[in-house]
N, C-alpha and C positions, 0 to 999 in steps of 0.2 A: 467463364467464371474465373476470376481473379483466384490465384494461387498463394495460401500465407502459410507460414510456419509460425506457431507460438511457442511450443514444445518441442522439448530434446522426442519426444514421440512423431509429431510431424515431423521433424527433421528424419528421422529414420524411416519415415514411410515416402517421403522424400526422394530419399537417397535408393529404397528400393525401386522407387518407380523410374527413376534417371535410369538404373540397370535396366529397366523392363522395356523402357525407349531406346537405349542403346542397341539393345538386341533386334529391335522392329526395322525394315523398312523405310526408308528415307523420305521423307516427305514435307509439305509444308505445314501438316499440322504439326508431327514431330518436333521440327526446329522451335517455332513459335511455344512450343509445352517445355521444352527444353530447357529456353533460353527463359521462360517465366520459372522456373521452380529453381533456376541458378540464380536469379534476383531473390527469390522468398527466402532460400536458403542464406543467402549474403546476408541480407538484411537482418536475417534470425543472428548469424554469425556477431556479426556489428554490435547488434545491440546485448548478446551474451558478454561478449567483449567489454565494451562496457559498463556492463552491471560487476564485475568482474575488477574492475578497476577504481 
């Protein structure tokens, strides 16, 4: 399932779960969950940015 943030709330829930991976076990699903919620997040970042400007 595709990983999005719209909200400063998903972003925080977000940012709690990157904690909750960091702490787990190394793995390949890890990385792959990882490496998708640092794009969701970007992306959320980008376009706050944007609205912002």
């Amino acid at each position: 399932m595709p990983i999005a943030v719209h909200t400063d709330e998903d972003y925080e829930q977000a940012q709690q779960r990157v904690a909750e991976l960091n702490a787990a076990p190394d793995s390949k699903e890890k990385e792959r969950e990882l490496e998708a919620l640092a794009e969701a997040m970007l992306a959320f970042e980008l376009r706050r940015d944007e609205a912002q400007d």
